[in-house]
N, C-alpha and C positions, 0 to 999 in steps of 0.2 A: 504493500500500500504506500510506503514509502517513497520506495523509488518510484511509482507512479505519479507520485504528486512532482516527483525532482524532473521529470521527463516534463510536466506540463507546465511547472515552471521554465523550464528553458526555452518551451516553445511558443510561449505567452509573449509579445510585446508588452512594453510599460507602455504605462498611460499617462498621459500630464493629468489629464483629470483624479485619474487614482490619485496622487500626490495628495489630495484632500481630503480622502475618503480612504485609503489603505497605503502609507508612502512605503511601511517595511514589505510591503509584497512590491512594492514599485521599484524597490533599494536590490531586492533579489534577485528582479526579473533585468534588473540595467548590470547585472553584472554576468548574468547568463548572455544577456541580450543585447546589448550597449546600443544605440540608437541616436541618434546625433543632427543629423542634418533637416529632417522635419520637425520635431521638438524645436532645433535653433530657430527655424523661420517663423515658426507661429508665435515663440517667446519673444522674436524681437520685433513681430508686430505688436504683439501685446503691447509691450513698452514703447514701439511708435505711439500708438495711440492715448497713453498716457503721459507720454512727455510733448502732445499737442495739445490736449488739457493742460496742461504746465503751461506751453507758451504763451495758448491763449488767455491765460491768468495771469501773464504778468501785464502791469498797465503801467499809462504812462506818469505817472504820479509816485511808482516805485523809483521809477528812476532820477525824477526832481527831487527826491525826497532825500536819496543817494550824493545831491550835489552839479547831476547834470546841468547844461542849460537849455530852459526851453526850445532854443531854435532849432538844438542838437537832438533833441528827445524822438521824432518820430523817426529818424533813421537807423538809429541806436538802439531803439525800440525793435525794430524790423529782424537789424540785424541781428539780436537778443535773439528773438526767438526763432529764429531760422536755425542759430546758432545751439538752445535748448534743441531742439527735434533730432538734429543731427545726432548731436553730442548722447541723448537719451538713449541713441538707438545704436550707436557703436560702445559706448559704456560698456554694455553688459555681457558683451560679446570677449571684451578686455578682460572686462572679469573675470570669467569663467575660464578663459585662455591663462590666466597670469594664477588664479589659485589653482587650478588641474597642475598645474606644470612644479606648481609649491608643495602641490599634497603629493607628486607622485613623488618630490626629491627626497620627503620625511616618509612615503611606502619605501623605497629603497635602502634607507638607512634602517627601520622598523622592520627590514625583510618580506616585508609585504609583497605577495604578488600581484598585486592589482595593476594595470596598466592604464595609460595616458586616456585610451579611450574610455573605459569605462570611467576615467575620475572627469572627464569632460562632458559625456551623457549625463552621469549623474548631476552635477552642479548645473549642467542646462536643467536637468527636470526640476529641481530644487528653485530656481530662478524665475518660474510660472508662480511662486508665493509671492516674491517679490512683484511682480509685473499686476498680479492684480491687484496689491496693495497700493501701485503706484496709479492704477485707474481710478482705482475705489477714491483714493485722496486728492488726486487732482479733480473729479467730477466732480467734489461737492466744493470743491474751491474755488471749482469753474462757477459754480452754482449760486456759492454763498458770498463770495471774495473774502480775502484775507491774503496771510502771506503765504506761496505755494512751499513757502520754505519746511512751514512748520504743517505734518501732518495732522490731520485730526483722529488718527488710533494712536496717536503717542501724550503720552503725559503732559507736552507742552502744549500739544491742542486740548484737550481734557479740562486744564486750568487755565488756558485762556494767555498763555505765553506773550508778549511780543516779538520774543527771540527764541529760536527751537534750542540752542543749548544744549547741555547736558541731557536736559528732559525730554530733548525730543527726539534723543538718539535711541530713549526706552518707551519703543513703538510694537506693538501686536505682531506687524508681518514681519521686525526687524527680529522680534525673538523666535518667533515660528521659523524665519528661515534656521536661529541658530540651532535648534532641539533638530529640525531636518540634517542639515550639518553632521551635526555628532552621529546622528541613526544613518545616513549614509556613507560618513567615512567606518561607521560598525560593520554593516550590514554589508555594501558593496566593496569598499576599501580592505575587510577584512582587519581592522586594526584595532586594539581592544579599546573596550569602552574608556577608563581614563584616557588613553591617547587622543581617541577619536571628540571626546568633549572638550580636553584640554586645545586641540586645534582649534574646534568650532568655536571656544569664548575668544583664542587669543583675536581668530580673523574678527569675531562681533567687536573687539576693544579698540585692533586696529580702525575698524569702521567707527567707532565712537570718537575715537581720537583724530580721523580726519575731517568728520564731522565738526568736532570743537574747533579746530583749525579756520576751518572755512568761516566759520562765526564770528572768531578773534580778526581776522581779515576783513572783513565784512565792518566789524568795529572800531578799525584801527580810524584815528583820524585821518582825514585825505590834507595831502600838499598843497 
């Protein structure tokens, strides 16, 4: 009965949608299975269409507000958001390139056999968490205005933030991706549970810490 189930795991496709609904069979079946280039294209539509809600949330009154000058505003503006859409839509694709290639250098050292492909299926399917968090937050932003900076499933949209900060790096889909994290570099990666959590906070801390960055930048006085 066993090996029967092992036979139809391997012959299963993962699903993005699983990810929601069962990610540890999703995490099994990407490593029997690994699957890459249609998961990318739909994930990085996903995320077009959420960093088009982004652009078209940003106005021009963020930018006056920044120090621009009026007469400068509506091309700046243009360019802004031509510049978010792009940028939205190659992001994520970096990402998944730059931590696959991180997590496979710490399998190698950990003796892991996991390979390049399977840790890049996997962090693409993990990344459809991300991509509807990023809908979900820019349509109500689109909807309600405010700053697209600060989500509203993170604690600095919750209390009403001005500036996302620290608070607003402690987001729903930002921890959801990390608990996925850990259960796929377990489950797919084959790496033990302390390794495979200790990776998924360091990358969450790293993301918090460039987070803060961006905000202290953002703060700095201008020249």
């Amino acid at each position: 009965m066993e090996l029967q189930n092992e036979v139809n795991v391997q012959k299963e496709k993962p699903s993005l949608f699983g990810m929601f609904t069962n990610p540890v069979q999703q995490f099994e079946r990407i490593r029997e299975n690994p699957k890459i280039w249609v998961p990318l294209v739909i994930v990085s539509i996903l995320y077009a269409i959420g960093t088009v809600f982004m652009a078209f949330s940003i106005d021009a009154s963020t930018l006056i507000d920044q120090g621009l000058p009026e007469d400068q505003v509506e091309i700046v503006l243009t360019i802004t958001k031509i510049t978010v859409a792009i940028t939205g839509i190659i992001s994520p694709i970096l990402g998944v390139l730059i931590s696959s290639a991180i997590q496979l250098a710490i399998a190698k050292i950990a003796s892991s056999s996991v390979t390049f492909k399977q840790l890049f299926s996997m962090n693409t399917f993990i990344m459809v968490i991300g991509a509807v968090g990023l809908i979900l937050n820019m349509a109500i932003r689109y909807a309600i205005g405010g700053d697209v900076e600060i989500y509203v499933t993170s604690l600095a949209g919750l209390l009403n933030q001005d500036k996302a900060g620290f608070l607003g790096s402690i987001e729903v889909f930002g921890i959801w991706t990390l608990i996925l994290t850990a259960l796929g570099l377990h489950k797919t990666g084959k790496f033990s549970k302390g390794l495979a959590w200790t990776i998924a906070v360091i990358f969450f801390l790293i993301g918090i810490g460039f987070g803060l960055i961006g905000t202290l930048l953002q703060g700095a006085p201008k020249l």
